[in-house]
VEXMIVEX-942557 format. One record per residue (C-alpha): residue number from 1; residue in three letters; x, y, z. Coordinates in nm, 2 decimals, padded with zeros to 4 digits. Layout:
BEGIN
     i    aa        X        Y        Z
   NUM   ALA        X        Y        Z
...
***
This chain:
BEGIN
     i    aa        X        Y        Z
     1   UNK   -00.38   -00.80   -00.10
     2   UNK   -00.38   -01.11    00.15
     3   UNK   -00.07   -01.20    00.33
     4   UNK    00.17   -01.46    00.16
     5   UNK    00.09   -01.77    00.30
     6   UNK    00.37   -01.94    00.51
     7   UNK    00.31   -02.26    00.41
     8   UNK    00.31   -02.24    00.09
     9   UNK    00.73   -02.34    00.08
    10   UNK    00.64   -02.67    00.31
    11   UNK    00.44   -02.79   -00.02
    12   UNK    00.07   -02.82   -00.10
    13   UNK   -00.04   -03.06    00.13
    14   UNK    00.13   -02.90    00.44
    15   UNK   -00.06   -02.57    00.30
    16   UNK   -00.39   -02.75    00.27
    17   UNK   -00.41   -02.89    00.63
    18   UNK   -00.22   -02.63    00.79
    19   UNK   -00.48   -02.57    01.11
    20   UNK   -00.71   -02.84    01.04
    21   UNK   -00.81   -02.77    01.40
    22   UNK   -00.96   -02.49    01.32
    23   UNK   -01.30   -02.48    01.27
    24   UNK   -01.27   -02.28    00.94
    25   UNK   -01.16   -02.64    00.84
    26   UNK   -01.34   -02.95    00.75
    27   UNK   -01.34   -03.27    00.62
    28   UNK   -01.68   -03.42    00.48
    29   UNK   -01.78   -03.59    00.17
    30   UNK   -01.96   -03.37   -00.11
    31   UNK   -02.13   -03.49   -00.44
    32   UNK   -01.97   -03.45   -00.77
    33   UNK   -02.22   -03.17   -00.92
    34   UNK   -02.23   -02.99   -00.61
    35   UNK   -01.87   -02.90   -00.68
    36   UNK   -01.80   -02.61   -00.92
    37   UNK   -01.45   -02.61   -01.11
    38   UNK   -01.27   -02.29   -01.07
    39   UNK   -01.26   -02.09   -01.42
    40   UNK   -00.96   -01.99   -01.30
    41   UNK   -00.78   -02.29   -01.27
    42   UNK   -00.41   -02.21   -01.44
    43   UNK   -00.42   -02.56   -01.57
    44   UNK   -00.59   -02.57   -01.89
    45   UNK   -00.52   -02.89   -02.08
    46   UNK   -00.58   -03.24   -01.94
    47   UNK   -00.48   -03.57   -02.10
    48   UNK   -00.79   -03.76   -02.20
    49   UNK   -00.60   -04.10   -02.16
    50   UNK   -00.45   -04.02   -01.85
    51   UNK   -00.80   -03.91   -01.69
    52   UNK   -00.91   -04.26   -01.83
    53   UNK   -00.65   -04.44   -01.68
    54   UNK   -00.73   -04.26   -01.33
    55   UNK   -01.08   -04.30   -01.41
    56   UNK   -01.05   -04.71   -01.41
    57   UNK   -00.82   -04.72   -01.10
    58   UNK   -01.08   -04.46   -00.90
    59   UNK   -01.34   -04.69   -01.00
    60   UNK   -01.14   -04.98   -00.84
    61   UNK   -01.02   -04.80   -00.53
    62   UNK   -01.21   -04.49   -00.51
    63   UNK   -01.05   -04.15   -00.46
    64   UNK   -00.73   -04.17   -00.25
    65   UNK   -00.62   -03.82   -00.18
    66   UNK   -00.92   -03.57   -00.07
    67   UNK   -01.01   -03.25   -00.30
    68   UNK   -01.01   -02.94   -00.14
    69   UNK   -01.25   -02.67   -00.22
    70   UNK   -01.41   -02.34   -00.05
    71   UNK   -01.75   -02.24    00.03
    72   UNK   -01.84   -01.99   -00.14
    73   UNK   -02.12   -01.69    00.00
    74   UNK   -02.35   -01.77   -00.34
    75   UNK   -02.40   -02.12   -00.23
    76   UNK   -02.24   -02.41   -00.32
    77   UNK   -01.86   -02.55   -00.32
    78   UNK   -01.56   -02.40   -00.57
    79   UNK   -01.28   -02.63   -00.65
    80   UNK   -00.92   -02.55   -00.52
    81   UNK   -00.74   -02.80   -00.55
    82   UNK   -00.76   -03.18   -00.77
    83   UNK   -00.95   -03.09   -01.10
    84   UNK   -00.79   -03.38   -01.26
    85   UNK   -00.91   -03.62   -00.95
    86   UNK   -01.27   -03.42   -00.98
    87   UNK   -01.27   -03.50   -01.41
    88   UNK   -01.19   -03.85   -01.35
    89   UNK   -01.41   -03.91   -01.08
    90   UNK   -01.68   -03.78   -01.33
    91   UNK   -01.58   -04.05   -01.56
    92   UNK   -01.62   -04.29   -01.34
    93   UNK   -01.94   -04.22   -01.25
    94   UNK   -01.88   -04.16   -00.87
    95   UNK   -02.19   -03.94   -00.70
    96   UNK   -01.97   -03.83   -00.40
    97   UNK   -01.63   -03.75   -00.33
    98   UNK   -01.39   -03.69   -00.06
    99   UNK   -01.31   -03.31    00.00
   100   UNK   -01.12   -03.08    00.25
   101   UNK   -01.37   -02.79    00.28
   102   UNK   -01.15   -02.47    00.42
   103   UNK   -01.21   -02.13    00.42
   104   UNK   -00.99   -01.95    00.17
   105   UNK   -00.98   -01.59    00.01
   106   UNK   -01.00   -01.56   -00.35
   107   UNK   -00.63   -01.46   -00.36
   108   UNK   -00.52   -01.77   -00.14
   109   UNK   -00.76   -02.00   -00.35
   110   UNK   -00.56   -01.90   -00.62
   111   UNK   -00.16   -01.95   -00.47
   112   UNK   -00.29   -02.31   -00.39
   113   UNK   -00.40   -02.35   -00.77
   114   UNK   -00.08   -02.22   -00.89
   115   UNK    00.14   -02.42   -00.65
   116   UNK   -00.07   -02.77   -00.71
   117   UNK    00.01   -02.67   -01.07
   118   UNK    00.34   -02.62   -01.03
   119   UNK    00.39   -02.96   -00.83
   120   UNK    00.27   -03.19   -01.13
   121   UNK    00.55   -03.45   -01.29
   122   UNK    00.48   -03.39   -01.62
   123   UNK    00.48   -02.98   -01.62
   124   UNK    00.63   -02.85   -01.91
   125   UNK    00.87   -02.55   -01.89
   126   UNK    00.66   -02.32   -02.06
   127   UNK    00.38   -02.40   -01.82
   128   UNK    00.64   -02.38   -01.50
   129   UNK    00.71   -02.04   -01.62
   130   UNK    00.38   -01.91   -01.66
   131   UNK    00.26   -02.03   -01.34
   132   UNK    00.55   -01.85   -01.17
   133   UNK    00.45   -01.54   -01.33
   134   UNK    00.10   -01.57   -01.23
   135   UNK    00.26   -01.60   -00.86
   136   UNK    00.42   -01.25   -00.92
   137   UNK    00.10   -01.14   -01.08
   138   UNK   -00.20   -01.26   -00.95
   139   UNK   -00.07   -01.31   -00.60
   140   UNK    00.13   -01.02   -00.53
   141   UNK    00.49   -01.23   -00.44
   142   UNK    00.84   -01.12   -00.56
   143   UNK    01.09   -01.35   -00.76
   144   UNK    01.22   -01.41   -00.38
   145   UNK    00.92   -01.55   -00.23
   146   UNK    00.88   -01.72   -00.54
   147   UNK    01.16   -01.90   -00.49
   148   UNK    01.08   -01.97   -00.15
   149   UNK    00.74   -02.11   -00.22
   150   UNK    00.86   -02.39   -00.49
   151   UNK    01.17   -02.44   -00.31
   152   UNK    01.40   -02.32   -00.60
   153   UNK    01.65   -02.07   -00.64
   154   UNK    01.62   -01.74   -00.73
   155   UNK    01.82   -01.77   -01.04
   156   UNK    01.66   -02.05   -01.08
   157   UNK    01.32   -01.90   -01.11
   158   UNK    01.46   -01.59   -01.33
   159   UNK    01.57   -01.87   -01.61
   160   UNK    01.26   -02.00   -01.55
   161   UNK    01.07   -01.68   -01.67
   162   UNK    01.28   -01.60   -01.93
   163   UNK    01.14   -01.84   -02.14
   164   UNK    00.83   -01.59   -02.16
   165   UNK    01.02   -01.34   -02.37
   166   UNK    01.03   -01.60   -02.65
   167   UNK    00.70   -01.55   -02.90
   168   UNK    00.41   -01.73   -02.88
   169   UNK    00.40   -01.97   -03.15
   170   UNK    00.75   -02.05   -03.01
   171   UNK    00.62   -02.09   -02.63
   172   UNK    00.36   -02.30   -02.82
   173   UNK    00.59   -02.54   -02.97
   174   UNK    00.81   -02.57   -02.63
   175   UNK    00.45   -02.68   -02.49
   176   UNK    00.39   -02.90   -02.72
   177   UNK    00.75   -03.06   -02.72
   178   UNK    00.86   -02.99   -03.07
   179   UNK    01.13   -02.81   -02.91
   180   UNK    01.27   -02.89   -02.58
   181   UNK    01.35   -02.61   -02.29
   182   UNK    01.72   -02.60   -02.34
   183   UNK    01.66   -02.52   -02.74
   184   UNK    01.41   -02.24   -02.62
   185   UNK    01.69   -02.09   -02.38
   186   UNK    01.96   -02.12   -02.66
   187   UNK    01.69   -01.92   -02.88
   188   UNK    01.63   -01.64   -02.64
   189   UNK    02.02   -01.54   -02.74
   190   UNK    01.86   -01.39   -03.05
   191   UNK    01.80   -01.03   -03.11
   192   UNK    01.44   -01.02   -03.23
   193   UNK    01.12   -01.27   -03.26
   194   UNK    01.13   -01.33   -03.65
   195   UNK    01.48   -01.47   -03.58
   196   UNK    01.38   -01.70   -03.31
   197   UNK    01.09   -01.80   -03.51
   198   UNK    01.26   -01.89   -03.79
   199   UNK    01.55   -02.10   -03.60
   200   UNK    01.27   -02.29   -03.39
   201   UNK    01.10   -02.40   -03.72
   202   UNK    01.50   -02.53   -03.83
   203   UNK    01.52   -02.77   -03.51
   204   UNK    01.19   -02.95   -03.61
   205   UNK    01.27   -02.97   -03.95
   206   UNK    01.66   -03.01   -03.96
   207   UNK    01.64   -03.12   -03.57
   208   UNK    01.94   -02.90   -03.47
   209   UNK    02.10   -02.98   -03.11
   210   UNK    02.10   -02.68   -02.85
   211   UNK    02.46   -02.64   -02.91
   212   UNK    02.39   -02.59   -03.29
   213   UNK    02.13   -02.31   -03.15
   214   UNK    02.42   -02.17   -03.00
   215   UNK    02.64   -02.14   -03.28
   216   UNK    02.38   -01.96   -03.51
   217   UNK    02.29   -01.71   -03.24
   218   UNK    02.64   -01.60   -03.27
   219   UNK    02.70   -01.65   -03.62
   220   UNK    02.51   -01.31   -03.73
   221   UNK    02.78   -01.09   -03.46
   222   UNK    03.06   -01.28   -03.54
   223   UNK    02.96   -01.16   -03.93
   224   UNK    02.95   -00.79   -03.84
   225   UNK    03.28   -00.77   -03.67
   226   UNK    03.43   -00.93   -03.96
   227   UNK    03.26   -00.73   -04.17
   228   UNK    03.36   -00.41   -04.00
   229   UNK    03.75   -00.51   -04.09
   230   UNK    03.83   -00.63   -03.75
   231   UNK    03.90   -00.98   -03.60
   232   UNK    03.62   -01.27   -03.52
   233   UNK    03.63   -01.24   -03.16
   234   UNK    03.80   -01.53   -02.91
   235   UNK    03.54   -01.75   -02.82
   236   UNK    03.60   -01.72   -02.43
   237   UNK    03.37   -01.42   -02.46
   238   UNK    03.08   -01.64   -02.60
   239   UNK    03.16   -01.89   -02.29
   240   UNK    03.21   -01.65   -02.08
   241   UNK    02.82   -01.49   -02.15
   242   UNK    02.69   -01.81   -02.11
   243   UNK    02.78   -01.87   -01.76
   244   UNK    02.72   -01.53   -01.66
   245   UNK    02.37   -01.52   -01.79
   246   UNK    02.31   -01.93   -01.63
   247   UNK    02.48   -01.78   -01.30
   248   UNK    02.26   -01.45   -01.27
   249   UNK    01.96   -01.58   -01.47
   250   UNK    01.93   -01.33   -01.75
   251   UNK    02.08   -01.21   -02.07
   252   UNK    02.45   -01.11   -02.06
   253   UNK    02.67   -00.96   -02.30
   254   UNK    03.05   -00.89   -02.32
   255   UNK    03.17   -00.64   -02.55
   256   UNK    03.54   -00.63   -02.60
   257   UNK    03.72   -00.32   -02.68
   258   UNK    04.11   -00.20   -02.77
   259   UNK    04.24   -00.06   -02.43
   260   UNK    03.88   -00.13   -02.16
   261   UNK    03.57   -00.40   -02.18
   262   UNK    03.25   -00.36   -02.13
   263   UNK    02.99   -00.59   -01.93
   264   UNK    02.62   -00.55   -01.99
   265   UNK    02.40   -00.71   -01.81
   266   UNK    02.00   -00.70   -01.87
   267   UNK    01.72   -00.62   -01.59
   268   UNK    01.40   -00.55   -01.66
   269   UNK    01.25   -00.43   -01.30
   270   UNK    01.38   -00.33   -00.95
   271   UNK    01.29   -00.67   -00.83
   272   UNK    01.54   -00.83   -01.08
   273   UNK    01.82   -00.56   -01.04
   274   UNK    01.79   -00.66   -00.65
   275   UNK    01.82   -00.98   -00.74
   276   UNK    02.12   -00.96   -00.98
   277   UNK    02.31   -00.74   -00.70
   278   UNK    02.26   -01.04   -00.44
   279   UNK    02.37   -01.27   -00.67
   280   UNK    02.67   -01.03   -00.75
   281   UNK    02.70   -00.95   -00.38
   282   UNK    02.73   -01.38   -00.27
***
């Protein structure tokens, strides 16, 4: 496994230059077929009228911003870095384009993928998360140097991946923005998928506010305590979950007894149990 890259946390242009002295580095122009897209590419879905749009102003002013892509040892040139500049330019009919030709392992290749990804205005949160996790996965970093990377914070990042414990066809319709992030956070508070299912098709169809979320995730334990002959506990607890879980970035609960309490709070590897103890620690 390569080395984390050192630039990455100075952003993707500091990471793509970084040593341009160096003759593994090169700037040169390259034609569009000679350039082959990387299958791996973590960005799947482009917007047809926003390649158009680029398109018509590349065809006016050319390309502004260099790709950058990687020899590789069977011949030829492998995108890194500015599929959508590479489509457009395709659309408008350009022969040659701009490039940044450097050097790059297959691991590297792919941390600048993930972090150009990552740096796109109009990411959505289920597409954040899942590039952070291909960070972790695919490039070998911890929720740490994840953080570092994308300059966030490590709770920060941890909310962030939550979201990937939701179902699919929920993650789905977070992507597709039938349901915004703070309604797919409120859903995680849910005990099982059919549940969360079920809710996320109620905010499209009754469009329930995240707070209302809130309320029916509680609803069902509030129920059983009743239930049981005892009291509907003080809602402090609820709040009191709810910060815990924003302030250490996973899933909290409070369980109130007679005499003593109990706090439990949810990890799911060492990585994240570190984590939680620094933020505990702070």
């Amino acid at each position: 496994m390569a080395k984390k890259q050192s630039g990455l946390g100075k952003g993707l242009g500091a990471l793509m230059l970084e040593n341009n002295t160096d003759s593994m580095v090169s700037t040169d122009t390259l034609a569009v077929n000679d350039i082959i897209p990387n299958k791996e590419q973590p960005r799947k879905t482009f917007d047809e009228a926003a390649l158009q749009e680029l398109a018509d102003s590349i065809k006016q002013h050319g390309v502004l911003q260099p790709l950058l892509v990687r020899p590789l040892t069977t011949g030829g040139y492998q995108l890194v870095a500015g599929e959508r500049r590479w489509r457009a330019s395709r659309l408008a009919e350009l022969k040659e384009v701009p490039v940044i030709i450097k050097e790059l392992s297959d691991t590297e290749a792919m941390e600048i993928a993930i972090i150009e990804n990552l740096q796109r205005e109009d990411l959505n949160p289920i597409e954040e998360a899942e590039g952070l996790q291909a960070l972790i996965d695919k490039c070998g970093f911890t929720q740490e140097e994840v953080a570092t990377s994308v300059g966030k914070s490590r709770p920060a990042i941890t909310n962030a991946l939550r979201l990937l414990r939701l179902p699919g066809e929920v993650r789905q319709m977070t992507k597709d923005g039938d349901i915004s992030a703070g309604h797919a956070r409120a859903l995680l508070a849910f005990d099982n998928e059919p549940m969360m299912l079920e809710c996320a098709k109620q905010i499209v169809d009754k469009k329930l506010t995240v707070r209302d979320v809130e309320k029916m995730a509680k609803r069902p334990k509030a129920s059983k305590i009743k239930a049981s002959g005892g009291k509907a506990r003080d809602s402090f607890y609820d709040e009191v979950e709810l910060a815990l879980s924003d302030a250490l970035g996973t899933k909290v609960k409070v369980y109130n007894g007679r005499n003593k309490g109990t706090l439990e709070i949810e990890f799911y590897t060492l990585d994240d149990l570190k984590n939680i103890a620094n933020a505990i620690a702070k």
